[in-house]
C-alpha positions, 0 to 999 in steps of 0.5 A: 484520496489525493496522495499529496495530501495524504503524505504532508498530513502524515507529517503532523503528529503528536505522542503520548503523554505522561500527566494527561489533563483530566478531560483525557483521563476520564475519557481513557478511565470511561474506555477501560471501565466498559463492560458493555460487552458489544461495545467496549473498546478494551478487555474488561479488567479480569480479561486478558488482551489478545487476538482471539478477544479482538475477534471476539469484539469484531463478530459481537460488534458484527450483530450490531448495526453501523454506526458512521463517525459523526466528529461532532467533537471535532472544532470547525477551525479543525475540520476545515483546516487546509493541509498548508496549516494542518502541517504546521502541528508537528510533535514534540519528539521529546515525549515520543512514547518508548523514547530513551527506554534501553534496549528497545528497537522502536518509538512512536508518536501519535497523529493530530485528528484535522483536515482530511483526518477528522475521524478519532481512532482508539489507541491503546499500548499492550504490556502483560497482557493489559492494553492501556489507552494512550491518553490525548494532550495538547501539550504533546504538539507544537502548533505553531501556526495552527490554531490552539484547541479550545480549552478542555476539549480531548480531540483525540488522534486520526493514526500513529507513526513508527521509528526505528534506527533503520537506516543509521544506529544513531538515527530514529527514522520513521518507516511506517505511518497508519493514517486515514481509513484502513491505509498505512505506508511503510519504507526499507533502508534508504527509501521513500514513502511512495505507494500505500497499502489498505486492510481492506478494498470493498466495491472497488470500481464498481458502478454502485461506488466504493465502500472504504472500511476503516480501523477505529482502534489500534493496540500495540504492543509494547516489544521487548528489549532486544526484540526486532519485530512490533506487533499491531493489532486493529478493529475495523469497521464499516457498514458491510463488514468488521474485523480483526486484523494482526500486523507483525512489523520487522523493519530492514533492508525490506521491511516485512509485515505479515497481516493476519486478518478475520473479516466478520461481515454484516452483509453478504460481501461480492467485491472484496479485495485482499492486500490492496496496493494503491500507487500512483503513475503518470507516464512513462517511456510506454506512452507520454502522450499529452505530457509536457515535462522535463522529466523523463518518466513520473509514477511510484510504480511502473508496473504490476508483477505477478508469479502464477500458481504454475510458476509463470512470472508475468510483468504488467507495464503500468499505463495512464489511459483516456479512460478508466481500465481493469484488468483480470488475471484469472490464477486459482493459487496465485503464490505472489503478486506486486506494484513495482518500481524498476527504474532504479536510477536518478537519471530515469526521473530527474527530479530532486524534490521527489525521488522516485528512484527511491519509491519501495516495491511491494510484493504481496505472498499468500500465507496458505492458499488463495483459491479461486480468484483474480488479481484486479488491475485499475488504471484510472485517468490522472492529469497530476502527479498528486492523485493516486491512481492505481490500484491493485488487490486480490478478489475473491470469486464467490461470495463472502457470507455471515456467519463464520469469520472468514480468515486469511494471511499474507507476507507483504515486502517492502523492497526495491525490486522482487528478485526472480530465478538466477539468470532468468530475464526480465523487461528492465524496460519497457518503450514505445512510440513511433516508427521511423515513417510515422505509419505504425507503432514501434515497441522497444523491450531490453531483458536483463538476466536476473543476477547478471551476465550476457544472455546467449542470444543463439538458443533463445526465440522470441514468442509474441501475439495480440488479441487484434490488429496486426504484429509486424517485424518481431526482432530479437538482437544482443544490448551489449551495454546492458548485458542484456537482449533487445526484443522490437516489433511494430504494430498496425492496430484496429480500432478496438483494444488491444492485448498483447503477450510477449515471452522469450524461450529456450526451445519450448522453456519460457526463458523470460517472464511473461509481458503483457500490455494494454493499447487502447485507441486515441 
């Protein structure tokens, strides 16, 4: 998906409406009067809305088979609309939903179906236990330059945006947007939206193409006043799989989302990833081959964090290869893993438009255990900033069958960095290029204490290998300007792919984390 794209659509949005035409609200009476059992989008009236009936509605719709979004309802002037116009339809803050109601922590508005977005999602509010659909109207949107929908037509919404006084207490800023497929985005204080997250990722680099599942219906429930956390439930859809899936969101300095899912799968499921990250990185100090911009570095994230289940940390630099690259790290309990986003400083990007510096981290911990596994690592080919073009999950090893709802949870955290041990080190940057006389590869490492202060360089020793090719001059010396210790070494490389595996120690105690890289030939 182009990321670009994906960010300036989501600007475009509309609320929901208090006096909705007729066409709307006998499309909101026909989904709330279903009792068609496997169909229904809503509890019958005797019925409670919760979970367990949302599961309940995923595995009877599981028995039934796929049925594609056709958008026939959706206008052509609609679904070729360019992004450049789609933009233009923006919402009319003034009927944002929850708007001026005491004592409530969040608003929302919902998003205009178009362009990339044409498939319609269900929206529906939940307050004592009764979901309620949130009914198209024309009148919620400013089109300004876009086109009018012709009269009498319900297009309905592709997602929904959430706002809250995150930043300032008189300010409503938006800090978490659900759009397209099963992708959804979310900021802390003071960020910017930059890496996206999926429900779900099937078939994901592999050969026979991807498989991109998506929600197609939300209930949200109406919080109480004072409450701080919002509660989002979706159905999701596709032809391998349904499910159920709960989002508790608390937005703050991190914003925390804990995601609670049950997949029903329609077919026997080999290449599912779990908590799917999608980021974007272009180049960096590591390599910037190719590159020919005034900016020092481009990506949302640079590089790929992970704490082992026997408690190794382990950093990943993110690279932008000729080639497309994946990459498995084998753990049988993984306890956390993430696309992080270190260069914190305006100077490091240079770029007044973009703001990378301010692109959140997202680390990812398992509720319970995640046994028996990897977490996958693709860096696909980009030449442009606007393509996202990392990927990153957690793949089961086996086979996830029908039958029996197969449940797992995860806490995702969306932050500036996560933190490790007091006074443990970590690759605050990463480089390489060239040697002095040109003939060899020269990398250059700074760690940096977490917390702070000078390492003593006396009882540390440097611990570095590499799968081919030839590792040579390994030095370990103090960077006083960073409180900090700087590891260099070259490199003579064979003509084949190369890993390499870099820690410091204290006598036989890691006294860093892990960092790994990837030289492949050019």
């Amino acid at each position: 998906m182009n990321r670009r794209a994906f960010l300036l659509a989501s600007l475009a949005g509309a609320t929901a409406s208090l006096a909705p035409p007729a066409a709307a609200q006998q499309r909101g009476e026909a989904v709330l009067s279903s009792t068609a059992g496997e169909g229904q989008a809503s509890p019958a009236a005797q019925e409670a809305f919760s979970f367990d009936w949302l599961k309940q509605r995923a595995a009877a719709l599981s028995q039934r088979p796929y049925q594609a979004p056709t958008n026939a309802d959706l206008p052509q002037s609609y679904a070729e609309m360019d992004y450049s116009l789609f933009r233009e339809i923006e919402f009319n803050r003034e009927r944002r939903l929850w708007r001026g109601e005491e004592g409530l922590a969040f608003q929302l508005d919902f998003l205009h179906r178009g362009a990339l977005f044409k498939e319609r999602v269900d929206i529906f509010t939940v307050e004592g236990g009764v979901a309620r659909p949130v009914l198209y109207d024309p009148g919620l949107f400013n089109f300004r330059a876009a086109p009018q929908p012709p009269a009498g037509l319900e297009l309905g919404f592709s997602g929904f945006r959430v706002h809250n006084p995150i930043n300032s207490p008189d300010v409503w800023d938006e800090f978490l947007v659900f759009q397209g497929a099963t992708y959804f985005r979310a900021v802390g204080q003071g960020q910017f939206y930059g890496i996206s997250a999926r429900a779900l990722a099937l078939k994901t680099g592999e050969r026979s193409g991807e498989e991109f599942p998506r929600f197609t219906a939300f209930y949200i429930v109406k919080p109480e006043p004072g409450e701080e956390v919002l509660t989002i439930f979706a159905l999701l859809d596709s032809p391998s799989t349904t499910g159920a899936y709960r989002f508790l969101v608390r937005p703050g300095r991190d914003t925390v989302i804990e995601v609670t899912g049950a997949l029903c799968p329609r077919k026997n499921l080999m290449h599912v990833g779990l908590a799917p990250l999608t980021s974007m990185y272009l180049f960096g100090p590591l390599d910037r081959t190719g590159f020919d911009d005034y900016r020092p570095q481009v990506h949302d994230s640079d590089g790929l964090q992970m704490l082992s289940g026997n408690n190794e940390w382990l950093w990943r630099p993110l690279g932008n290869f000729p080639s497309l690259q994946s990459s498995s790290f084998m753990d049988p309990a993984p306890r956390g893993f993430g696309l992080v986003q270190r260069a914190r400083r305006f100077e490091e990007y240079q770029d007044l438009e973009a703001h990378y510096e301010r692109r959140p981290s997202v680390w990812v911990e398992p509720i319970g255990s995640w046994a028996n596994g990897t977490i996958q690592l693709l860096e696909i080919p980009t030449e442009l900033e606007i393509h996202d073009n990392i990927v990153a999950f957690w793949k089961p090893s086996y086979e996830i069958a029908p039958g029996a709802p197969y449940t797992f949870a995860y806490r995702m955290r969306w932050t500036d960095r996560p933190k490790l041990t007091e006074g443990f080190l970590y690759a605050a940057e990463s480089r390489g290029g060239r040697n002095l006389h040109q003939d060899r590869k020269l990398y250059v490492l700074d760690f940096v204490p977490e917390g702070g202060g000078q390492p003593r360089l006396d009882d540390l020793r440097l611990e570095i290998s590499s799968t081919h090719g030839e590792v040579e001059s390994p030095v370990l010396q103090p960077n006083p300007p960073i409180d900090g210790v700087r590891a260099t070494f070259l490199f003579s490389p064979a003509d084949e792919p190369t890993e390499f595996r870099l820690r410091l120690l204290r006598g036989d105690t890691p006294a860093s984390e892990t960092w790994l890289y990837r030289w492949i030939p050019q």
